[in-house]
TITI-746147 format. One record per residue: residue in three letters; z, x negated, y negated of N, C-alpha, C, CB in turn. Coordinates in steps of 0.05 Angstrom, whole numbers, padded with zeros to 5 digits, always signed. Glycine has a CB too. Layout:
alaZXYZXYZXYZXY
...
This chain:
unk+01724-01304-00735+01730-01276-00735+01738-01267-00764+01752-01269-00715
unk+01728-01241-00768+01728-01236-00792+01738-01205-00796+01700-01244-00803
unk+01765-01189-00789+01771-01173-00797+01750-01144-00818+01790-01188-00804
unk+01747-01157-00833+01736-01149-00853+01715-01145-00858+01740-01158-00866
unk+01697-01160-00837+01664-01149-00840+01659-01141-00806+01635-01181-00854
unk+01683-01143-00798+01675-01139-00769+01651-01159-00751+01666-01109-00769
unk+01655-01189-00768+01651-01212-00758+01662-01228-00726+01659-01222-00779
unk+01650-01218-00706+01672-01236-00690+01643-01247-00671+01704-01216-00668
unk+01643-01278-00674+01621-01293-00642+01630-01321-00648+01575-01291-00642
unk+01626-01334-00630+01636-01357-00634+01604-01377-00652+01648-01367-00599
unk+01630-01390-00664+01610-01403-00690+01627-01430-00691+01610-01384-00727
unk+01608-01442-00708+01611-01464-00735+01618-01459-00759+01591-01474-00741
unk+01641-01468-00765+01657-01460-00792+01653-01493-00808+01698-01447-00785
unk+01639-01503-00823+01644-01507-00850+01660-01514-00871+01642-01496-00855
unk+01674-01529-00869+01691-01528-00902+01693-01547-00916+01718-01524-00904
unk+01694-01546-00933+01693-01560-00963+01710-01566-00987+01679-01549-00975
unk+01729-01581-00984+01744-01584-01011+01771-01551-01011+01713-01582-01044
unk+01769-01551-00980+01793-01531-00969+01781-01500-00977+01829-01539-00986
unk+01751-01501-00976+01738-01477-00970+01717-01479-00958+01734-01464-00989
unk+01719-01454-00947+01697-01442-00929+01662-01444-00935+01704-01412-00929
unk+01641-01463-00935+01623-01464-00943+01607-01459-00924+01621-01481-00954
unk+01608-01458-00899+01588-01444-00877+01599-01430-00848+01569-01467-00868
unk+01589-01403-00836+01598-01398-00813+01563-01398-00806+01620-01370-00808
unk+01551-01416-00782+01534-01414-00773+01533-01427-00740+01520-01422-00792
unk+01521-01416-00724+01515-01417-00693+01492-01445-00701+01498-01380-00675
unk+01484-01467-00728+01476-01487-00713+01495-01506-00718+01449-01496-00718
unk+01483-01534-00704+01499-01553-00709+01509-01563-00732+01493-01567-00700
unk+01537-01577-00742+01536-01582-00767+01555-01599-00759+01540-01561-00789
unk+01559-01619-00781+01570-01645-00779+01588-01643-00806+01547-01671-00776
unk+01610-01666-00806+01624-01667-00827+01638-01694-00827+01641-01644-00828
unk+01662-01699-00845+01674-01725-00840+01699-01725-00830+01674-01739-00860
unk+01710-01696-00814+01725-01691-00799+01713-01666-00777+01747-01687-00816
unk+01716-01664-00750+01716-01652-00735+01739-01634-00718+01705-01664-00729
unk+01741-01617-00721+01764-01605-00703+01757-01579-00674+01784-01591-00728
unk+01762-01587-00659+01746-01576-00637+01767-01549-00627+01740-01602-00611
unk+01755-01530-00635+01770-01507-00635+01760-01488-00620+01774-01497-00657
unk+01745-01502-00589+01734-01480-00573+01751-01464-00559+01718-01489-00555
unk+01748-01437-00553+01776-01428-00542+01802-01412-00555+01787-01450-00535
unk+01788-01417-00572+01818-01415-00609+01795-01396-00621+01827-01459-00641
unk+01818-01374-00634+01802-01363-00651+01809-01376-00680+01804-01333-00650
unk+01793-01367-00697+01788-01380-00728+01785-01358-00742+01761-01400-00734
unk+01805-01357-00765+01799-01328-00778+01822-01333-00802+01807-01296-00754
unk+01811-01321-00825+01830-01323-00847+01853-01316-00840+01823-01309-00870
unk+01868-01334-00866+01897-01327-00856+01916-01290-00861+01915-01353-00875
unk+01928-01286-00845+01937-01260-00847+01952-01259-00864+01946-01249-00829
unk+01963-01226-00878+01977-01221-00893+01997-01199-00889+01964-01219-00909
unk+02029-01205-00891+02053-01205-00873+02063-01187-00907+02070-01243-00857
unk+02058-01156-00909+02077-01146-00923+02100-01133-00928+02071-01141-00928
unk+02104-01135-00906+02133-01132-00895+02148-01153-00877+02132-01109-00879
unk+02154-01180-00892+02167-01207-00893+02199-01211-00902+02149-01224-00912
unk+02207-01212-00886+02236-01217-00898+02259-01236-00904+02246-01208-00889
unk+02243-01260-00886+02253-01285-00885+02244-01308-00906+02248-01292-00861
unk+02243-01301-00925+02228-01323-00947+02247-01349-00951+02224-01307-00981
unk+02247-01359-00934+02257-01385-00924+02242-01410-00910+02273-01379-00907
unk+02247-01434-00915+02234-01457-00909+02227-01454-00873+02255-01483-00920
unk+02244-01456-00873+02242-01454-00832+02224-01426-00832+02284-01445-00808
unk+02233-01397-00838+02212-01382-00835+02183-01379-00837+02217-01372-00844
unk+02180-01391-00869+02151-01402-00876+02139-01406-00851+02149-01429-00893
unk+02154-01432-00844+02133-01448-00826+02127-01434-00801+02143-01476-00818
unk+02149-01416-00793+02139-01401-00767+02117-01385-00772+02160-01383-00753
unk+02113-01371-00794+02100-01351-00790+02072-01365-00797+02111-01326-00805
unk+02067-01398-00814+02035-01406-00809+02040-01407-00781+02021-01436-00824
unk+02057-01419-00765+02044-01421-00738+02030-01403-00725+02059-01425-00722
unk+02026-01362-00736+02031-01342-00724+02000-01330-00737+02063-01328-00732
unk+01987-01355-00764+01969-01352-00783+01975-01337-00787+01948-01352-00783
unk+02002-01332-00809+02003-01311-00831+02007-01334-00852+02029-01285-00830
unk+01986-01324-00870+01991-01344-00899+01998-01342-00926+01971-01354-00905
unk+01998-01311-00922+02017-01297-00945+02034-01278-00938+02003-01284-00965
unk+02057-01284-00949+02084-01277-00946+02098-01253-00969+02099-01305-00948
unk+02093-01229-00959+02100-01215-00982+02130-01197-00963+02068-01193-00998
unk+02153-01189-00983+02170-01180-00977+02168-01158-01004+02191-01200-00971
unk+02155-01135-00989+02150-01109-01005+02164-01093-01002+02130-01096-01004
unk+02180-01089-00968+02194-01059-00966+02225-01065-00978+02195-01045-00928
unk+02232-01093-00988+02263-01098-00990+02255-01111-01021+02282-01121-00961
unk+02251-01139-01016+02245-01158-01045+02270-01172-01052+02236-01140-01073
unk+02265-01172-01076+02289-01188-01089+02301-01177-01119+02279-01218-01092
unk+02324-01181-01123+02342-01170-01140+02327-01178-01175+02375-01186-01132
unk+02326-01156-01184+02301-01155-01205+02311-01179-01233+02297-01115-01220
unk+02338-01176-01230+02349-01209-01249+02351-01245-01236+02385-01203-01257
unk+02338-01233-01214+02331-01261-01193+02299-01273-01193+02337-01251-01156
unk+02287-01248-01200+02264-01252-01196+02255-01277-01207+02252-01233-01203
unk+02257-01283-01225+02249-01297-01243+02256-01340-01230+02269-01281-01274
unk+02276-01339-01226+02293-01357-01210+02286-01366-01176+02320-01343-01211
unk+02280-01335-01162+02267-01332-01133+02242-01348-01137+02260-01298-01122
unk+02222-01340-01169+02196-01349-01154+02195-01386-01166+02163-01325-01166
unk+02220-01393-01181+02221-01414-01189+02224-01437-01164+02242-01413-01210
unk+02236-01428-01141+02244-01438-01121+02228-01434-01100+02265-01431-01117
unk+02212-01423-01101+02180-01432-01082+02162-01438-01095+02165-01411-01065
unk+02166-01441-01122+02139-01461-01133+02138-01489-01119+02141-01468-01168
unk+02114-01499-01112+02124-01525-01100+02135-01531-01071+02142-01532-01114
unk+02155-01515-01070+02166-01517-01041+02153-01494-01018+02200-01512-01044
unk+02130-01490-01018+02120-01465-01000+02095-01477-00987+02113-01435-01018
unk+02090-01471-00974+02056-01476-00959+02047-01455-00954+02050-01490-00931
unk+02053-01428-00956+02053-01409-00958+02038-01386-00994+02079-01413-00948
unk+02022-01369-00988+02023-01358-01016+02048-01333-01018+01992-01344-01023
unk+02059-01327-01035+02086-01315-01029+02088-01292-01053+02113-01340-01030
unk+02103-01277-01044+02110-01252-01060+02137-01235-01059+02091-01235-01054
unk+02146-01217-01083+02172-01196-01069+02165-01175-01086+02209-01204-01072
unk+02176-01150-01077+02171-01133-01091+02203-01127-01107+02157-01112-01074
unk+02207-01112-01127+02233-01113-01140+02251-01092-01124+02232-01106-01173
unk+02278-01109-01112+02288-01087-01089+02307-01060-01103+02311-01106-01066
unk+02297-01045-01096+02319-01015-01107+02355-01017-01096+02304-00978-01086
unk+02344-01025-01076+02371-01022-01061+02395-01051-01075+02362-01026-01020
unk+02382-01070-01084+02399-01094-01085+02411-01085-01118+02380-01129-01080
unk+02391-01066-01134+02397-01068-01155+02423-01046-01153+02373-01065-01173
unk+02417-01028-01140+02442-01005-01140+02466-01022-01132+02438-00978-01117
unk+02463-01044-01110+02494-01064-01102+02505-01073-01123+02492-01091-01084
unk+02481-01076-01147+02497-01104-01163+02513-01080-01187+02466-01136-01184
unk+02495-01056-01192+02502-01045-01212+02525-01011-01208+02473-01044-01226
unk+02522-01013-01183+02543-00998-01176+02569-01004-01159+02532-00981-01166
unk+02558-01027-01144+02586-01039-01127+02597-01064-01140+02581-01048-01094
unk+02577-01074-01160+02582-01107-01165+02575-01125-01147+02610-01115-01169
unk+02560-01128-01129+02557-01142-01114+02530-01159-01120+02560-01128-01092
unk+02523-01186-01123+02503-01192-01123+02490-01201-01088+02505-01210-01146
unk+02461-01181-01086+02442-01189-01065+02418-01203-01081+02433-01162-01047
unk+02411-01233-01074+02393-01241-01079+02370-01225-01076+02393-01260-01070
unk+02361-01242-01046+02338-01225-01021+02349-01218-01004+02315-01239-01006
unk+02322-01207-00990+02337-01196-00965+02356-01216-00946+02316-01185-00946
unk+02355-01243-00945+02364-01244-00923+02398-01247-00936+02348-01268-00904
unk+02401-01235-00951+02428-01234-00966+02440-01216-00964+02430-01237-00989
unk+02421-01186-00952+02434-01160-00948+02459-01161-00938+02422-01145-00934
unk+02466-01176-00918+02486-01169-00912+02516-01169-00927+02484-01179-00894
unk+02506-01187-00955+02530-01187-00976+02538-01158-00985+02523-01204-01002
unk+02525-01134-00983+02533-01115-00987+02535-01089-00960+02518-01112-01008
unk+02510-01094-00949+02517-01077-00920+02537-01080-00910+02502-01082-00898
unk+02559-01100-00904+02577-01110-00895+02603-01111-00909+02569-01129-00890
unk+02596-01107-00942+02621-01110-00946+02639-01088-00946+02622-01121-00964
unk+02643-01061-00936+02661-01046-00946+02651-01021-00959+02673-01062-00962
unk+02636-01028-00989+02629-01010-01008+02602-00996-01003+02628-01024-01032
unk+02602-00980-01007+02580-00954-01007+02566-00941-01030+02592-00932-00997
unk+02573-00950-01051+02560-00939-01076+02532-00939-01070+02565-00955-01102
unk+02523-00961-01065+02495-00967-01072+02477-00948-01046+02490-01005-01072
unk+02498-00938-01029+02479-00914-01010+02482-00887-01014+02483-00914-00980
unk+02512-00886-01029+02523-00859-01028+02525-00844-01058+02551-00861-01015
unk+02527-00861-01069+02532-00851-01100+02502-00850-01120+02555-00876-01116
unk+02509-00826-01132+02485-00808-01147+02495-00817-01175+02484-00768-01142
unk+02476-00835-01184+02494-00845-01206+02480-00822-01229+02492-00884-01215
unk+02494-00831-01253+02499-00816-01290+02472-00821-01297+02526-00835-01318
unk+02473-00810-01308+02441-00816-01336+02449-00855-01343+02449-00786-01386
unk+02473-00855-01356+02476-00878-01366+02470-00904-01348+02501-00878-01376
unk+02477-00900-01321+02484-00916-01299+02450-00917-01288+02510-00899-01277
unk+02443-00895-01287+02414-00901-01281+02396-00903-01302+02403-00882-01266
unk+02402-00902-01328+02388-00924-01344+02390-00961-01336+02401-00920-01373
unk+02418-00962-01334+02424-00989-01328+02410-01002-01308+02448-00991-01322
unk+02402-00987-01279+02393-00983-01263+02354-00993-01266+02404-00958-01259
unk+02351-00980-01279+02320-00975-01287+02321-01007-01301+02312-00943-01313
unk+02339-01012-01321+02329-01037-01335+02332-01065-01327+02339-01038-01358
unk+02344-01060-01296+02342-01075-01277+02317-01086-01260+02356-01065-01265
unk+02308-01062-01261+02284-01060-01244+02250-01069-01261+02284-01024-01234
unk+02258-01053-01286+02241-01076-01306+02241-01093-01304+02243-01081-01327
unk+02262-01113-01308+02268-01142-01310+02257-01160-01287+02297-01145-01311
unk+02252-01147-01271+02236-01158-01254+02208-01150-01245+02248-01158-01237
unk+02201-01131-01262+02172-01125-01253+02160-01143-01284+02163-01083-01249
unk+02178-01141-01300+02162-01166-01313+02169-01196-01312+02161-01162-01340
unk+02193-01202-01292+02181-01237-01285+02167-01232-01249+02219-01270-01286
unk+02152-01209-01250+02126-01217-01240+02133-01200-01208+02121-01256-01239
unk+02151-01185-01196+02150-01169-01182+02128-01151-01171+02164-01162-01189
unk+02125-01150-01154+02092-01140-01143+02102-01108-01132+02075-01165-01110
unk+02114-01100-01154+02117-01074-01144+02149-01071-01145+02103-01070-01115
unk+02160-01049-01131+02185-01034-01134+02190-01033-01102+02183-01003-01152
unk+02209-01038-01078+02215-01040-01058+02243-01013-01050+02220-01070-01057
unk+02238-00991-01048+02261-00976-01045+02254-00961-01012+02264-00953-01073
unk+02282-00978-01006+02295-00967-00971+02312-00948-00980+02314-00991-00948
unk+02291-00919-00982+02313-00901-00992+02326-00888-00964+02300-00874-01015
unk+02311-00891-00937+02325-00880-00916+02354-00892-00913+02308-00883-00892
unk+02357-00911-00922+02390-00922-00917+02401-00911-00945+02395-00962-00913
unk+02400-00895-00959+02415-00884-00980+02408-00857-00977+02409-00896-01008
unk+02419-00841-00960+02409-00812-00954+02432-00797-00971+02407-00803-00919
unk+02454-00801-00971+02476-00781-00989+02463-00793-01021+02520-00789-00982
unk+02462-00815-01028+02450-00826-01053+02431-00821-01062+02448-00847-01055
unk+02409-00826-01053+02388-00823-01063+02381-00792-01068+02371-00836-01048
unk+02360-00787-01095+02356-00758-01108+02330-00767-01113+02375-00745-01138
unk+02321-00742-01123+02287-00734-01125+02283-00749-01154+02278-00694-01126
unk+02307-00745-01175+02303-00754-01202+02298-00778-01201+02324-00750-01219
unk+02314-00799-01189+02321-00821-01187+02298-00841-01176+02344-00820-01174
unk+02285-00818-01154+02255-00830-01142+02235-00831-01164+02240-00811-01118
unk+02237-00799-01183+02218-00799-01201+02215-00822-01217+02221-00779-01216
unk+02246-00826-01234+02251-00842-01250+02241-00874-01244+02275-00838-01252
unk+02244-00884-01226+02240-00907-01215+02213-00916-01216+02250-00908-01191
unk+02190-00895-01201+02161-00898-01209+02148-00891-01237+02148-00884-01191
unk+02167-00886-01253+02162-00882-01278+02174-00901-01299+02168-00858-01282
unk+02182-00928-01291+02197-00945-01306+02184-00951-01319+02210-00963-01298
unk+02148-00960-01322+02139-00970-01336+02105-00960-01351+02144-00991-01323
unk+02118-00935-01343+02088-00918-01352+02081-00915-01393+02095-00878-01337
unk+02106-00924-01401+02103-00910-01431+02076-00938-01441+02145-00910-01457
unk+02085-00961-01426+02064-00989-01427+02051-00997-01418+02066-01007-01427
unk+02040-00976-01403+02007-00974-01383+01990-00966-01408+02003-00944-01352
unk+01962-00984-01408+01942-00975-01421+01932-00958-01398+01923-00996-01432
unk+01905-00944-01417+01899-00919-01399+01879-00928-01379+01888-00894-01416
unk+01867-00954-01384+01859-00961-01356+01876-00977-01338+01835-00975-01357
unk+01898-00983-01342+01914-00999-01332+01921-00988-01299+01938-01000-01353
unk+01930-00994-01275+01933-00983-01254+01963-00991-01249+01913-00990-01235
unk+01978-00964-01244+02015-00969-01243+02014-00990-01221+02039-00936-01231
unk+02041-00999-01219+02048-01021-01206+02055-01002-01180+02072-01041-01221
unk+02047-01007-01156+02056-00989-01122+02090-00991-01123+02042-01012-01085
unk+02093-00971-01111+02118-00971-01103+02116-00973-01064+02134-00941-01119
unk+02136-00989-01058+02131-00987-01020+02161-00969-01019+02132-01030-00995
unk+02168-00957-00997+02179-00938-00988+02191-00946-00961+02162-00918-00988
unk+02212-00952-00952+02228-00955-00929+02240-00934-00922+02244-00972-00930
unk+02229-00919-00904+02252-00883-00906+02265-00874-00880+02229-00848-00914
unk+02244-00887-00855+02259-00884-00826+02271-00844-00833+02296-00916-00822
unk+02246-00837-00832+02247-00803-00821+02265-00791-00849+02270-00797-00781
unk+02262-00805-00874+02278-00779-00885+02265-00795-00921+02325-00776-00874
unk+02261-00776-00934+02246-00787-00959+02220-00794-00959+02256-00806-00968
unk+02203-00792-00946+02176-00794-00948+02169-00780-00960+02163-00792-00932
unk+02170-00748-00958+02151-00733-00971+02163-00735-00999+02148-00702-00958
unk+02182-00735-01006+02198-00739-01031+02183-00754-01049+02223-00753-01027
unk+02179-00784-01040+02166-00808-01050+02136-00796-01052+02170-00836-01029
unk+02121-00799-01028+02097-00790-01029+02091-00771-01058+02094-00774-01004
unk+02108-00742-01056+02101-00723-01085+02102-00737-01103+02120-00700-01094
unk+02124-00744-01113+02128-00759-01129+02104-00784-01133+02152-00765-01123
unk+02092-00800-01118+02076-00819-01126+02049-00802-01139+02071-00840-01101
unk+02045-00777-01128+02025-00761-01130+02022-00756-01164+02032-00734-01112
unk+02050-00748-01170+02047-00733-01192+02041-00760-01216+02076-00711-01198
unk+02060-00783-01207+02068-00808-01235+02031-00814-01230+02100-00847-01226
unk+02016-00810-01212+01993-00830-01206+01998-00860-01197+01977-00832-01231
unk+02018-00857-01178+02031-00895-01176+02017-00891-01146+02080-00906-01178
unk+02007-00921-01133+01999-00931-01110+02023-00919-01098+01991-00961-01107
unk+02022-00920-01076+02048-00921-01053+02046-00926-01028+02060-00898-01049
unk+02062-00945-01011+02058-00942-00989+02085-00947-00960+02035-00957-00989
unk+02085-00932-00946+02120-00931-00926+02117-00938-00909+02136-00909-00916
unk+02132-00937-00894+02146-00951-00870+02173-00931-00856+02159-00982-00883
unk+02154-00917-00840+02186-00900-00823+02206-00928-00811+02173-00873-00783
């Protein structure tokens, strides 16, 4: 089955050196057989909204054939990045990704709190402090902010991750602008901006949306 070409009958799959070299209805032989009548067969899926980037997780979700693991609507803390993807080199069976989280950077740089990944949120959801949902930070503070978020779109962040619906007194229109505009002065002109994903649960969509309109940045949400 093939998603994508709208491939689905039952076949003979082929493979070779851990690729796909034939889907055909005749017989075909190899020096392993695996009898998968009954089972469907189909590339592996892709999970972009992942939150568990963890050893035990990994493995549940090949069981579920998801084979790439991207954590786009949250990610990871844009001075981690670099360190995050050092620690699934090697240790993954999985192909893996994060996008650079908005929300973890406002914890670290307005409450002090360091959030890795997600599954660390709760070092700040939990603790007490509210900056990072409630507070409209300074020019200065959201520079600081911004060069956070760099820092991880260049050790390799697949984008910008802002759950602005959980920052509804915090979050501003500037601050959205600003954010999809972190790295436009060093776009060539064929270059294509890096997406921003959008977590908003009924409030900031259209906000984000305009805004992606006007910077020309990909975008994509999640009520």
């Amino acid at each position: 089955m093939d998603p994508e070409t709208s491939f689905d009958t039952v076949a003979n799959v082929g493979v070779r050196d851990g690729r796909i070299v034939a889907i055909t209805t005749e017989v075909i032989t190899g020096g392993e057989t695996i009898e998968a009548a009954d089972h469907v067969v189909t590339a592996g899926f892709i999970d972009t909204y992942y939150h568990w980037p963890r050893p035990m997780g990994n493995k549940l979700a090949l069981r579920d054939g998801r084979t790439s693991l991207m954590d786009l609507e949250m990610g990871t803390l844009g001075t981690y990045m670099d360190q995050w993807y050092a620690e699934q080199e090697g240790n993954n069976q999985t192909n893996y990704g994060a996008a650079v989280a908005h929300e973890f950077v406002l914890a670290l740089v307005l409450d002090g709190i360091t959030t890795r990944d997600t599954p660390e949120a709760p070092n700040h959801r939990n603790s007490g402090k509210t900056g990072w949902s409630s507070t409209r930070p300074d020019i200065e503070t959201g520079n600081e902010i911004l060069r956070v978020l760099d820092a991880g779109l260049t050790a390799g962040g697949v984008g910008i991750g802002s759950t602005l619906g959980y920052m509804r007194d915090g979050g501003s229109t500037r601050e959205a602008f600003e954010i999809q505009e972190t790295r436009r002065p060093l776009w060539p002109p064929e270059c294509i901006p890096f997406p921003l994903y959008a977590g908003y649960r009924h409030h900031g969509g259209q906000r984000h949306s305009g805004i992606a309109g006007e910077c020309g940045s990909p975008w994509c949400a999640r009520q």
